[in-house]
C-alpha positions in Angstrom: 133.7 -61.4 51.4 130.7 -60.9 49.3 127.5 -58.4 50.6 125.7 -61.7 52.0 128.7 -63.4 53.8 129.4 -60.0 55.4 125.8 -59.2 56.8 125.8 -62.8 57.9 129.0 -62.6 60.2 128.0 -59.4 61.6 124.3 -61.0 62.3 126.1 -63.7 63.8 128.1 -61.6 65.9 125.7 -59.7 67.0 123.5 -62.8 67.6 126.3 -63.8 69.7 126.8 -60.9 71.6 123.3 -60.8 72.8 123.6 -64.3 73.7 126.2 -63.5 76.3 123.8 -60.1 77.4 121.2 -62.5 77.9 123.2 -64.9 79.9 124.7 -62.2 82.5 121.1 -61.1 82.5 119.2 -64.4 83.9 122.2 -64.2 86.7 120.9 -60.5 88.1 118.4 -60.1 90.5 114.3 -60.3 89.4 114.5 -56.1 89.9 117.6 -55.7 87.7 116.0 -57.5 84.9 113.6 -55.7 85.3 115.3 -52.3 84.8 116.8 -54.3 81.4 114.0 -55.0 79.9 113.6 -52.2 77.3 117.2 -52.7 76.7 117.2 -56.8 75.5 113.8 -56.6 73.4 115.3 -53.3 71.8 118.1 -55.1 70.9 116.5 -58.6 69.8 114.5 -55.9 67.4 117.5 -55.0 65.8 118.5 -58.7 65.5 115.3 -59.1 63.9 115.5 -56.3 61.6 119.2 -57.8 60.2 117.7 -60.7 59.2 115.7 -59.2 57.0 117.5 -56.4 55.7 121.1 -56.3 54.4 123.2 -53.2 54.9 126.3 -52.4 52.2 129.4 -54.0 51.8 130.9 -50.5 53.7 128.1 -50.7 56.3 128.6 -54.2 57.5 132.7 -54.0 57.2 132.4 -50.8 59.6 130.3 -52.4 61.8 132.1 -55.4 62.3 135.0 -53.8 63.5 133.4 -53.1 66.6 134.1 -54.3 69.9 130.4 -54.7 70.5 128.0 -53.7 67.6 124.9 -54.4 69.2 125.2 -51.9 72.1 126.2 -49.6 70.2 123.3 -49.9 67.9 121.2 -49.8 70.8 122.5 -46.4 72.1 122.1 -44.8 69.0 118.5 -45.8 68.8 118.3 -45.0 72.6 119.4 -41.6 72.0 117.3 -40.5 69.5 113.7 -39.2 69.2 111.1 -41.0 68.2 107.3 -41.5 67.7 107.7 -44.8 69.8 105.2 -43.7 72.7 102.7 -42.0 70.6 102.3 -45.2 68.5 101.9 -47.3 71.6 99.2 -44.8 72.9 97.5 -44.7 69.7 97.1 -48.3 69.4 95.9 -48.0 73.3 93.2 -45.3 72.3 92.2 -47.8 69.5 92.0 -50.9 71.3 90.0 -49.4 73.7 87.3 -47.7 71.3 87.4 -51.7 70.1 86.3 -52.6 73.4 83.8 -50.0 74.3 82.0 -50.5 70.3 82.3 -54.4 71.2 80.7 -53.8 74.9 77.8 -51.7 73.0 77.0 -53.8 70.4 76.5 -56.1 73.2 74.2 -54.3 74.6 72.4 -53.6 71.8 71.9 -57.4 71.0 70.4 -58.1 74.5 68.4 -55.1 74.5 66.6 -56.3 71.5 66.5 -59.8 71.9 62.8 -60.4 72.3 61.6 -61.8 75.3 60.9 -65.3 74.5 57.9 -67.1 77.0 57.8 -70.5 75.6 59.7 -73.3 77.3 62.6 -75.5 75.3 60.2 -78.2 74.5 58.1 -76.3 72.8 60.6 -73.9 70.8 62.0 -77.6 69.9 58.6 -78.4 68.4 58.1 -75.0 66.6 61.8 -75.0 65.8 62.7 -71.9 67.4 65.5 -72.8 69.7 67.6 -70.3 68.2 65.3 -67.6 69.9 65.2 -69.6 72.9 68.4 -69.9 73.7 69.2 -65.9 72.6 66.4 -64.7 75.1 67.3 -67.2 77.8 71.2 -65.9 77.7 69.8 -62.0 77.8 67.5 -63.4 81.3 70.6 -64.8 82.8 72.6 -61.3 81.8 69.2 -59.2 83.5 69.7 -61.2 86.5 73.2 -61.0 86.5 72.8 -56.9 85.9 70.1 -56.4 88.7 72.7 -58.3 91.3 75.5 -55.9 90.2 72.7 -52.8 90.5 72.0 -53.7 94.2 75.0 -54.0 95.3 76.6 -50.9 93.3 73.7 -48.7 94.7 72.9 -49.8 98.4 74.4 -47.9 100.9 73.4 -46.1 104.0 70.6 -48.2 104.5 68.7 -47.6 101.8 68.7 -48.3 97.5 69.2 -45.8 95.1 66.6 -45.0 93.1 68.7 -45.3 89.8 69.3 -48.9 90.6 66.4 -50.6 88.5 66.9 -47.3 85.9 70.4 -48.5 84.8 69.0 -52.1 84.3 65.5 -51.1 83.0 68.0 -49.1 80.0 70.5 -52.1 79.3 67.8 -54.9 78.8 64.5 -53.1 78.5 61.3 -53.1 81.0 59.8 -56.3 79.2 62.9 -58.4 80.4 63.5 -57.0 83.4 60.0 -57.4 84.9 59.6 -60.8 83.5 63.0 -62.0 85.3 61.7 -60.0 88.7 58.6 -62.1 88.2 60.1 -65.1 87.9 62.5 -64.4 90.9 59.3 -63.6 92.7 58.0 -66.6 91.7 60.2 -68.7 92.7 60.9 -66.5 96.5 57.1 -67.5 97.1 58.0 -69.2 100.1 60.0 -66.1 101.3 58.9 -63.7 103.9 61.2 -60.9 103.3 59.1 -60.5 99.7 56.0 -58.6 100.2 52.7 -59.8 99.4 52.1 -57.5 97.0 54.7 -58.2 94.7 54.0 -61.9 94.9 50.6 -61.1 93.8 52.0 -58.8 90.9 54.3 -61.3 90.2 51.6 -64.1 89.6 50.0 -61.8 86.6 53.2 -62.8 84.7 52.7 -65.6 83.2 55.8 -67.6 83.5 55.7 -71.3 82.1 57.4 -74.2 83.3 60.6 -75.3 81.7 61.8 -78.4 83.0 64.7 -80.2 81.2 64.9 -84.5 81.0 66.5 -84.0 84.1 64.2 -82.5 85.9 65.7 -79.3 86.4 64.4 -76.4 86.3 66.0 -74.0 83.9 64.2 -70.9 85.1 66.1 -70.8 88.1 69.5 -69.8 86.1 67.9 -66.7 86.3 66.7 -65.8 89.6 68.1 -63.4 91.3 69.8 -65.4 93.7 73.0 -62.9 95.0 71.2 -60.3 96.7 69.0 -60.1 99.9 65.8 -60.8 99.6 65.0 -57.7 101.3 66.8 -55.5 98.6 65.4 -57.5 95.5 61.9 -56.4 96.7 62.7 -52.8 96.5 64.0 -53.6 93.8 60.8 -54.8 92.5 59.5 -51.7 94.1 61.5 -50.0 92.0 61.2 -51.5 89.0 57.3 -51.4 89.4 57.2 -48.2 89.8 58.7 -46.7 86.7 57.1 -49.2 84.8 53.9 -47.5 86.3 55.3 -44.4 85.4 55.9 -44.7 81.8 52.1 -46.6 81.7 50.0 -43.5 79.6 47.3 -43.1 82.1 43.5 -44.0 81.3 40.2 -42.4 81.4 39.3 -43.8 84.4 42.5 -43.0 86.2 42.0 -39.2 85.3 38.6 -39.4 86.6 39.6 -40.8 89.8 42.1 -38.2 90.1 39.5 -36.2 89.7 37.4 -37.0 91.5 39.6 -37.3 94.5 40.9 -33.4 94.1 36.9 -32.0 94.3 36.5 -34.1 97.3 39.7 -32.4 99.0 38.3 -29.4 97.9 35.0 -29.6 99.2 36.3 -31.0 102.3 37.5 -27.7 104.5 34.5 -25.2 106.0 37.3 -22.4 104.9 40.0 -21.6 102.4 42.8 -23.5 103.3 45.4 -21.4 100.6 48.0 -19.6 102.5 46.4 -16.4 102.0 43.5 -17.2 102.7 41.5 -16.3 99.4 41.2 -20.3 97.7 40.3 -23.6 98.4 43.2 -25.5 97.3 44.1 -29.4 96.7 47.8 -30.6 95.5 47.5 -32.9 92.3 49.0 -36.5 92.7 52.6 -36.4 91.8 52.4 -40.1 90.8 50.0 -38.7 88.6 51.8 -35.9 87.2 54.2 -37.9 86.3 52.5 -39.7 84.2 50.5 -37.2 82.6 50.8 -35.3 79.0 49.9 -31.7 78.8 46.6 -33.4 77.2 46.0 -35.6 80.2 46.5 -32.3 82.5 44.1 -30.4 80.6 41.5 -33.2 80.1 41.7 -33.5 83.9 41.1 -30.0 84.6 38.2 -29.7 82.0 36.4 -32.4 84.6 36.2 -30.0 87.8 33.1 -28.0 87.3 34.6 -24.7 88.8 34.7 -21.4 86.3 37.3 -19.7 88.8 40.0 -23.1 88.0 43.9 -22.6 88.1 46.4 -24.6 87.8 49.4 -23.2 89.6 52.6 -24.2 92.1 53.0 -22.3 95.8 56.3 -20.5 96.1 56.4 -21.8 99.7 55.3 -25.6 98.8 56.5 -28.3 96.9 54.3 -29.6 93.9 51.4 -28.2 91.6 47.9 -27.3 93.3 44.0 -27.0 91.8 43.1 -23.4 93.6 39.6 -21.9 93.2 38.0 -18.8 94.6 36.4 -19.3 97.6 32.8 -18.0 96.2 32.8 -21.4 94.1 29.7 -23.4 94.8 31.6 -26.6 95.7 28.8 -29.0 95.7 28.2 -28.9 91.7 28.9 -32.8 90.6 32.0 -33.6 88.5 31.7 -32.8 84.2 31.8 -36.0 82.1 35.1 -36.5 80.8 35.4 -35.9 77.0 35.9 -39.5 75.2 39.2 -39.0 73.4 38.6 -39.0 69.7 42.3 -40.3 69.0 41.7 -43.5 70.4 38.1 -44.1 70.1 40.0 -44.4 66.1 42.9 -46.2 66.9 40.3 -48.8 69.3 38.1 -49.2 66.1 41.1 -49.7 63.4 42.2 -52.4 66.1 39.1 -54.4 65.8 38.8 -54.5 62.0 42.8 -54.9 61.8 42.9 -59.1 61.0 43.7 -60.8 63.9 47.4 -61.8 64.5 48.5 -65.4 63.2 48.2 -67.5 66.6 51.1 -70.5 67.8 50.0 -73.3 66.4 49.9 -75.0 70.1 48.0 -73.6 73.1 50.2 -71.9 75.8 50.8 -74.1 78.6 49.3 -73.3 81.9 51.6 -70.9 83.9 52.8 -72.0 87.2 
């Protein structure tokens, strides 16, 4: 026999060999082909790898000779060492940096998909469907996120604080207020919502989006899973930070400001624990917020020469101290106009105004 004619009979007896492996295989129990496994695709492998290579004339004819070439093949290959395992967990490490670069991307794409406000109809007329449709799909994926949030961090009563922090991060604080707003919106009716977050909710403007149906689409993304108790401290939540990350205005450091000279002039003695100062703890809502410029603009207000700014050891948060020889009736200093945006407020009004839509925007609900 020619090279050909002798790989070919040994492919076929080892094709037939396997045949009769397989057939006393599907007779075992489910376990026991189980513990096979390995064993048949190993050995339909090197099937596979015959029929596309050719061993020598001397190879084949030694082979053939066997009682059963294919098991023996297999034990060789069983026996020895090889980077079988590594490959298999190297192709798991890569798959799964796939999947996490695939799963951030993602998020990427809905974090900076704008918000679009503008109902099908008139994206239809404008022909920006393409950013309707993008920005409706990210308000869907918000709502969806801020069910998952509330139910991954309620316990014990209560809702962890991170909750609307690990949604406000994935889609950004634009989306996630405007769906809150919209859930809001559309909980009107609901008592477990409090009244101050329906009120909040109605300074959102939220239009109408009604398809030929009559349905309304902005209901695909209200959040709908959750209690209506938890969504509004969710909204709480969410509120909050945004309230937090809000620089603070003039006329909020001057009502802080105000408020701390009052506490100050309010007791007949010093109230510091050693009895030297008058003393009155800064808002931490308002410390929060603050800059080191906001801090010092607020302290250049308070019309005190003995001023500190300093924390207790035995108290938590930062006081306003002064010596109790202050005379605490002098009025408030005028807080210094910041020159920074006095500029930036006069380059906004000779900027050109911003190209408007070319329709008005429909009444919100």
């Amino acid at each position: 026999m020619n090279n050909q004619e002798l790989n070919t009979a040994l492919y076929e007896k080892m094709f037939a060999e396997q045949e009769a492996y397989r057939k006393w295989l599907l007779t075992q129990p489910p376990e026991e082909i189980l513990n096979h496994t390995y064993e048949y695709t190993i050995r339909e492998d090197i099937l596979l790898s015959l029929e596309y290579h050719d061993l020598t004339d001397a190879q084949a004819a030694a082979l053939l000779k066997l009682p059963s070439p294919l098991a023996d093949v297999f034990k060789e290959f069983d026996h020895r060492e090889t980077d079988h395992m590594d490959q298999i967990f190297y192709a798991m490490e890569e798959w799964a940096d796939d999947v996490l670069e695939a799963e951030k991307k993602q998020r990427r794409i809905l974090r900076e998909t704008p918000v679009y406000r503008y109902p099908a109809s008139y994206a239809r007329e404008h022909d920006e469907l393409e950013q309707y449709r993008a920005s409706h799909k990210a308000n869907v994926a918000c709502k969806e996120a801020i069910e998952a949030a509330i139910s991954a961090h309620y316990s014990d009563n209560r809702l962890g604080k991170e909750a609307a922090l690990k949604v406000i991060e994935a889609f950004g604080m634009e989306r996630t207020m405007y769906v809150l707003a919209n859930t809001v919106r559309h909980k009107d009716w609901d008592g477990r919502i409090s009244q101050g977050n329906k009120r909040w909710a109605m300074t959102i403007p939220v239009f109408e989006d009604t398809d030929s149906w009559g349905h309304d689409r902005n209901t695909e993304f209200v959040v709908d899973k959750s209690h209506p108790g938890l969504t509004d401290l969710f909204v709480d939540q969410a509120r909050r930070e945004q309230l937090l990350r809000t620089p603070l205005t003039d006329e909020e450091i001057q009502r802080e400001a105000q408020r701390l000279i009052t506490v100050l002039r309010a007791p007949k003695e010093p109230n510091s624990p050693n009895g030297t100062h008058f003393m009155a703890q800064v808002s931490p809502d308002f410390l929060a917020r603050a800059s080191t410029k906001d801090t010092d603009r607020l302290m250049a207000t308070l019309p005190f020469r003995s001023t500190t700014f300093s924390g207790l050891n035995d108290r938590k948060g930062y006081f306003v101290l002064i010596t109790k020889d202050e005379d605490r009736s002098q009025p408030l200093r005028k807080l210094r106009r910041s020159v920074r945006k006095d500029l930036q407020k006069t380059s906004a009004k000779s900027a050109p105004a911003a190209s408007k839509k070319h329709k008005q925007e429909r009444e919100a609900r």
